[in-house]
N, C-alpha and C positions, 0 to 999 in steps of 0.2 A: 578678940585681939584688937589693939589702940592704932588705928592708924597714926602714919608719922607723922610729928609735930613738924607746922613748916617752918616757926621761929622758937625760940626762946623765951618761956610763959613769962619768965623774971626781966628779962633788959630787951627782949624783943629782938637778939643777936642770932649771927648763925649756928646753924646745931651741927653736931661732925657726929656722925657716926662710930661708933664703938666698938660694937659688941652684936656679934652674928651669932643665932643659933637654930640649930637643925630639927627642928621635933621628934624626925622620924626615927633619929640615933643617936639624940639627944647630946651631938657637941655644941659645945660654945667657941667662937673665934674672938679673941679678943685683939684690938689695933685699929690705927685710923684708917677709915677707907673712903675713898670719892665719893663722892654722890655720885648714882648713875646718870646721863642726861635723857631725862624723861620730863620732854615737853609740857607735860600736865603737872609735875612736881608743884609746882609753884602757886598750884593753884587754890582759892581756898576754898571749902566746903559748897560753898552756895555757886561757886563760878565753877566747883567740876558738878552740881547737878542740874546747871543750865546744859553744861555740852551734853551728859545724859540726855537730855531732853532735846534737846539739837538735833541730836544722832537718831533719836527717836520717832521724831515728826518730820527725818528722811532733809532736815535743814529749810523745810519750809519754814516761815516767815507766820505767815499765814495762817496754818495750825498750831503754831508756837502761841499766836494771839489769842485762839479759842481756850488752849488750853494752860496759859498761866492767865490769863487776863491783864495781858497788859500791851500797852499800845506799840505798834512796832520802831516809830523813834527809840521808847525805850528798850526793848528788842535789840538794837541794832548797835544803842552805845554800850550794852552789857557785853557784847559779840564784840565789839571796836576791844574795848577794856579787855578782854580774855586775849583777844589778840595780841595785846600791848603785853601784858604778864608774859604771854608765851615766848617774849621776842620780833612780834613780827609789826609791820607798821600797817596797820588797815590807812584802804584805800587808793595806795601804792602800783597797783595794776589795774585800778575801774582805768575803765575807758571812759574817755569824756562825754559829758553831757550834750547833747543833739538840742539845738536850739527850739525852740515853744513856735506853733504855727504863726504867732506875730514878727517873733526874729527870722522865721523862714521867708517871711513874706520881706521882709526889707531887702535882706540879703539879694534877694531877685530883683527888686525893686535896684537897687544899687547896681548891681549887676546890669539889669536893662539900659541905665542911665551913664552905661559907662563907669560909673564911681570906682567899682572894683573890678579885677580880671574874672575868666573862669575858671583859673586855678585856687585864686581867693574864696570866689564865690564856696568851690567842693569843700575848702577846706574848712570853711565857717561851718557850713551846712553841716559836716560829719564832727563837731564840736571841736575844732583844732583853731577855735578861735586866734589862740598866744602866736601859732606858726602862722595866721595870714594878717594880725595886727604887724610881725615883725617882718613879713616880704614887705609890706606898701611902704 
């Protein structure tokens, strides 16, 4: 059996469904019908046998590396891209980046010197950089 086409081989348009049929009792239904919303519809070949392989290696990162061979950046924008197909916007809920032990170290530094409060200070420290540039 042909899985469904996701465009249109000729002008690359959208495809409407037609024509349902039952094997087991062998009716046909003919008329337009919706497409169902199936988050993976969209997807093309090679981007539904990344989420296979996703789902697979349990969405480790890391086993995904061993086992295509490729480096986890690009890992990560293949997984961004499926995301974006799907609807959804990667990166939208990470939590902010925690400052590197040299921006830890000033922040305190700053901090001892009076520069910034200790509410500034937590919030730098816990990556909420934007919230303690905009209290000072």
């Amino acid at each position: 059996m042909n899985q469904k086409l996701p465009r249109c081989p000729v002008c690359n348009g959208e495809l409407t469904v037609t024509r349902l049929h039952c094997e087991n009792c062998d009716i046909t239904i003919e008329g337009q019908f919706l497409p169902g919303r199936n988050p993976f519809g969209n997807l093309s070949p090679e981007q539904m046998q990344f989420v296979v392989t996703f789902i697979r290696c349990e969405g480790k990162f890391n086993r995904m590396e061993e086992e295509m061979k490729l480096s986890y950046p690009t890992l990560r924008n293949r997984f961004n891209d499926i995301l974006r197909v799907m609807g959804f916007e990667p990166g939208r809920d990470e939590s902010p980046a925690r400052p590197g032990p040299e921006e830890r170290r000033q922040i305190l530094e700053d901090l001892d010197q009076g520069k910034i409060t200790w509410t500034e200070a937590q919030q730098r420290l816990n990556g909420k950089k934007e919230e303690a540039d905009a209290a000072s």
